[in-house]
Structures are given as structure tokens and as C-alpha cells.
C-alpha positions in Angstrom: 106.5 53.2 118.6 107.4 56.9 119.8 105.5 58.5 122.8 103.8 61.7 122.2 106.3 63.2 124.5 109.0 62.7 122.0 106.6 63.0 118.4 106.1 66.4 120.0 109.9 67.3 120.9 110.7 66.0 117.6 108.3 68.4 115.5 109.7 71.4 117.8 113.7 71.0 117.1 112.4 70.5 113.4 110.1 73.5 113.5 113.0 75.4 115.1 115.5 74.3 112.7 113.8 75.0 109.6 111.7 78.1 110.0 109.5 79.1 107.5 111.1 81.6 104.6 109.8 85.1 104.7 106.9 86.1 102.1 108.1 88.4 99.5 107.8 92.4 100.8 105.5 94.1 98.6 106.9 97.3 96.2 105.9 100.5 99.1 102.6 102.1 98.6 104.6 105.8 98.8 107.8 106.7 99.5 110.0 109.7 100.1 113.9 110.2 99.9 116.8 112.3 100.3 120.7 111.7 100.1 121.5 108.4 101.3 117.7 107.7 102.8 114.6 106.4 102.1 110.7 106.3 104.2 108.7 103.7 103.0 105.3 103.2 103.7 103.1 100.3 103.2 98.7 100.3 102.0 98.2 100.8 105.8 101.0 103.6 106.2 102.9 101.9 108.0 106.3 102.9 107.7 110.2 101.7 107.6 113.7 104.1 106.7 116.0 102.6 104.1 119.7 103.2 103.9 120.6 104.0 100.6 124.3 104.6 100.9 125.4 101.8 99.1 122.8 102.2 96.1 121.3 98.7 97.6 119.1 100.1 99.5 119.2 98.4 103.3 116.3 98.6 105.5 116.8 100.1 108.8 114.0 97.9 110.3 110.7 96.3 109.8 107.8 98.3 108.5 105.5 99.6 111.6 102.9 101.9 112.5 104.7 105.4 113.6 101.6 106.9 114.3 98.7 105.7 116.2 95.2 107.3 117.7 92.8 106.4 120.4 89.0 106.0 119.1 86.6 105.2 121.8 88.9 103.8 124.4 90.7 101.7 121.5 94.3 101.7 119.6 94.0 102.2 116.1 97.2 101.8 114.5 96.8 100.8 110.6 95.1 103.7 108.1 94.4 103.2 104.8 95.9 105.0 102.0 93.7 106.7 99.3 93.7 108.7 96.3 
């Protein structure tokens, strides 16, 4: 019978070795380009520049929020888009 010790070191090499695949990235809410470049942005305007020198289309990084305010003490960092 295996300890917990090793049940547990077991799961974490597995979890480690196989992580879990990526959800499909939604079509952007908006976007803008120009030659060669392309701004995304997500429903909560969040935003991401895409290459677009090869005609693929390569993301430059993950979408995030650019732009952010302080309300009341607190961060607010995800705006919803409308209209």
C-alpha cells in the first residue's frame, strides 16, 4: 500500500507532466489594425497586439487590462464593452 507521502508526489509529477490544454480564445470583442499589427480587445477590454507580418497572425502576449482606475480605495481593472 502507498503512503500518502508518495500518492501525493505521485499526483504532482503527473499534474506537472500533463497540464491541462488551454480553453479555446474567444473571436476579440473589437479590434484595430494597421500594416503588419493588430490590438485586440476582449468583452472586458482587455487588450493583446498581434503580429501580422506573416499573414498568421502571432500574438505578442496574453490579453490584459492596459488601463486600470482607482474607485473608493479599490483597483478596477475589467470594463465592459457596450453598444
Amino acid at each position: 500500500m502507498r503512503s500518502a507521502a508518495s500518492a501525493v508526489a505521485l499526483f504532482l509529477a503527473s499534474a506537472a507532466a500533463a497540464p491541462p490544454a488551454a480553453p479555446a480564445a474567444a473571436p476579440p470583442a473589437a479590434q484595430a489594425a494597421g500594416p503588419g499589427i493588430r490590438i485586440e480587445f476582449d468583452a472586458r477590454l482587455h487588450s493583446r497586439l498581434v503580429s501580422t507580418l506573416d499573414g498568421a497572425g502571432v500574438p505578442l502576449g496574453p490579453l490584459s487590462a492596459s488601463e486600470t482606475v482607482v474607485v473608493g480605495g479599490a483597483e478596477r481593472a475589467d470594463f465592459a464593452l457596450q453598444g
